[in-house]
C-alpha positions as CSV (number, residue, x, y, z in Angstrom):
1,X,0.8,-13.1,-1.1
2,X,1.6,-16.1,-3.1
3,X,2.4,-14.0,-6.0
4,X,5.2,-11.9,-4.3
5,X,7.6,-15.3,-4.0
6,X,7.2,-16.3,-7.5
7,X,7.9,-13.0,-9.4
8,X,11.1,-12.1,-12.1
9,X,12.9,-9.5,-10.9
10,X,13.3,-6.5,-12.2
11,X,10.1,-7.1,-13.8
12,X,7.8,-3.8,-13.7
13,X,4.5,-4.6,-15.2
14,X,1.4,-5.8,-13.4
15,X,0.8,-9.1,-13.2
16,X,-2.9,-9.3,-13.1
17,X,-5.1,-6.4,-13.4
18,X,-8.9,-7.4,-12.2
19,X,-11.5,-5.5,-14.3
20,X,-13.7,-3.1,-11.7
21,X,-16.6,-5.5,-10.8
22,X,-20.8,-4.7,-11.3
23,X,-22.8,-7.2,-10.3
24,X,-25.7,-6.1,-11.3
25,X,-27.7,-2.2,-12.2
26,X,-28.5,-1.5,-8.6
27,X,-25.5,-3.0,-6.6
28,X,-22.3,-1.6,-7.4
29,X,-19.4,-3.2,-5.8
30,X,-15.9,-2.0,-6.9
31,X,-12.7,-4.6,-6.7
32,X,-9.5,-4.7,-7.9
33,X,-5.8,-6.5,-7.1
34,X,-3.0,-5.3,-8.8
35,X,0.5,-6.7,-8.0
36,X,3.8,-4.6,-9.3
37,X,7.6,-5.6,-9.3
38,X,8.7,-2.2,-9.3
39,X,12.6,-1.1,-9.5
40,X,13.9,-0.6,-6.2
41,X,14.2,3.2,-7.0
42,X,13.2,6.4,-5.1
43,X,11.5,8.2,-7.6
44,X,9.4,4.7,-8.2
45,X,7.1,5.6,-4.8
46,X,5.4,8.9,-6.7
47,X,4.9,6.5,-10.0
48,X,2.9,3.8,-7.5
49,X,1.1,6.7,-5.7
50,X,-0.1,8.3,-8.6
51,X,-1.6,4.9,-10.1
52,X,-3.3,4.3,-6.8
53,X,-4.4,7.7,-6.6
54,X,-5.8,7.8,-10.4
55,X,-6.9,4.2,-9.6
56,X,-8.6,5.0,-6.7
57,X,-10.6,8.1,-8.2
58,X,-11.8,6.8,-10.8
59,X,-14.1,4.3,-8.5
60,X,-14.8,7.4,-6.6
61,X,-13.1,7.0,-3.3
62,X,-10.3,9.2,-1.4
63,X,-6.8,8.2,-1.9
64,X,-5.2,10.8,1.0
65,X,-4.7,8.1,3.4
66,X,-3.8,5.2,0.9
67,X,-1.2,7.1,-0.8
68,X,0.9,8.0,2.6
69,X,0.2,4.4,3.8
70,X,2.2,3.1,-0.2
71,X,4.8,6.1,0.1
72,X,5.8,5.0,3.6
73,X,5.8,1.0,3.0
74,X,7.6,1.4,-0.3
75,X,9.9,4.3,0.9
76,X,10.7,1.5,3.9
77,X,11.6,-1.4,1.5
78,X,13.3,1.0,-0.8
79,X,15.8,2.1,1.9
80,X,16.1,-1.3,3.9
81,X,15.3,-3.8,1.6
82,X,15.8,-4.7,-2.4
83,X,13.4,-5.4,-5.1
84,X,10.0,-4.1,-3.9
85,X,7.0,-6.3,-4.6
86,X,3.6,-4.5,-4.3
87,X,0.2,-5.6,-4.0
88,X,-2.7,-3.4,-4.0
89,X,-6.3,-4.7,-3.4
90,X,-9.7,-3.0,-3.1
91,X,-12.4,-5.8,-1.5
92,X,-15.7,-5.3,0.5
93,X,-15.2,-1.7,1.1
94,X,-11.5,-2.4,2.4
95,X,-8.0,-1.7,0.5
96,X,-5.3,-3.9,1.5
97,X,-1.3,-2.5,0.5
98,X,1.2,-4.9,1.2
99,X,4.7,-4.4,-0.1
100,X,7.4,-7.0,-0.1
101,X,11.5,-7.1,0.0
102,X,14.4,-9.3,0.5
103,X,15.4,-7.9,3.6
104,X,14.9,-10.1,7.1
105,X,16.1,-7.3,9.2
106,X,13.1,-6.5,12.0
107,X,10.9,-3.7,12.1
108,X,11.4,-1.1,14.4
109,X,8.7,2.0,15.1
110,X,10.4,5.0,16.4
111,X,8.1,7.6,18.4
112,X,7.1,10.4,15.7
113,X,9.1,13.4,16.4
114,X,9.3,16.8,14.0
115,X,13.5,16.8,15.0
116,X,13.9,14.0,12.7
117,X,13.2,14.0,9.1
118,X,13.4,10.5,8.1
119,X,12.8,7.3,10.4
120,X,8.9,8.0,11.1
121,X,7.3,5.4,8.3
122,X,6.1,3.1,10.6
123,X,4.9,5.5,12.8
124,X,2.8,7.3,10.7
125,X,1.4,3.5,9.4
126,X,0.6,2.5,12.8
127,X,-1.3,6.0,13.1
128,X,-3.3,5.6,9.6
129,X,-4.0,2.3,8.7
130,X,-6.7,0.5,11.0
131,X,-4.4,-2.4,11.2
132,X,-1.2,-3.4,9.9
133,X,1.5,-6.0,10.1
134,X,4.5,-8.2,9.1
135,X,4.4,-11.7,7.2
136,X,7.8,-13.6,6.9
137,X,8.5,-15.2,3.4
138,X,10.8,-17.9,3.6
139,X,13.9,-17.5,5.4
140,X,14.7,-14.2,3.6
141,X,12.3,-11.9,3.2
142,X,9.3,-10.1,4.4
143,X,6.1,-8.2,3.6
144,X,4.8,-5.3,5.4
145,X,1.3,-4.4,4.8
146,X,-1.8,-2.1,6.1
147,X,-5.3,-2.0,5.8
148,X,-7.7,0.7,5.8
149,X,-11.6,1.2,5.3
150,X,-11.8,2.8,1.4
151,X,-13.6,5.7,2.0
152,X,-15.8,8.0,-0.8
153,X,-14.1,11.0,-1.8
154,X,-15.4,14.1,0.1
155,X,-15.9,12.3,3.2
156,X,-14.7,13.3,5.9
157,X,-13.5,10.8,7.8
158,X,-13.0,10.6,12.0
159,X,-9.9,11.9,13.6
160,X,-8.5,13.4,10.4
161,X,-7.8,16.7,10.2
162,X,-11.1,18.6,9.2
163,X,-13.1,14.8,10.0
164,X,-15.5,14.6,12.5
């Protein structure tokens, strides 16, 4: 997370893009870290969802689950926070999303409820990711992050609707 406290803002490139890694012709292991300044815009969180999703195809594995995890922690710091950093990282089967912002304000998970139409982010990342958390950086600041097994696509996957 080094990275996120160092960046320009406003800048909206990737800073390092890691080539997807073959070791050798029978073990294929696929890894990748990509870290994004992104403007601190709405329509920003379909433009990050769509790379991860194209991203996450093309090694063959299901995005469903990553993508809602990146809307919701994007959407969050979007709303609450100001200049979005996001890192996305595929290592040893496991894809780590963190995003970052200036905000110091505390989380707070409401209950999911279909009244309300906003307000359930953190919710619904408590409910997907196998585990997820909060990092302080510095005495502003704070990164909010979620992992989650990478699974292949067509898999279905336990507890999810049509999973085992």
């Amino acid at each position: 997370m080094d990275v996120l406290s160092t960046h320009t803002p406003g800048d909206w490139r990737p800073l390092m893009l890691m080539p997807l890694v073959r070791p050798s012709d029978d073990d294929v292991l696929n890894e990748f870290r990509l870290d994004f300044f992104p403007p601190a815009l709405p329509q920003i969180v379909a433009t990050m969802r769509h790379l991860l999703r194209d991203t996450l195809g093309a090694i063959g594995l299901d995005s469903d689950t990553a993508c809602l995890l990146l809307s919701e922690l994007l959407t969050n710091a979007i709303v609450h926070g100001a200049g979005p950093a996001v890192v996305l990282e595929l290592r040893a089967g496991v894809l780590y999303i963190a995003v970052a912002d200036s905000s110091s304000e505390p989380l707070a998970v409401r209950p999911g409820s279909t009244a309300r139409t906003s307000g359930r982010g953190l919710f619904l990342v408590e409910q997907l990711a196998d585990e997820w958390g909060v990092e302080k950086l510095g005495p502003y600041g704070k990164a909010v992050w979620a992992r989650t097994a990478a699974v292949a696509a067509g898999v279905a996957v336990p507890g999810a609707a049509g999973g085992v």
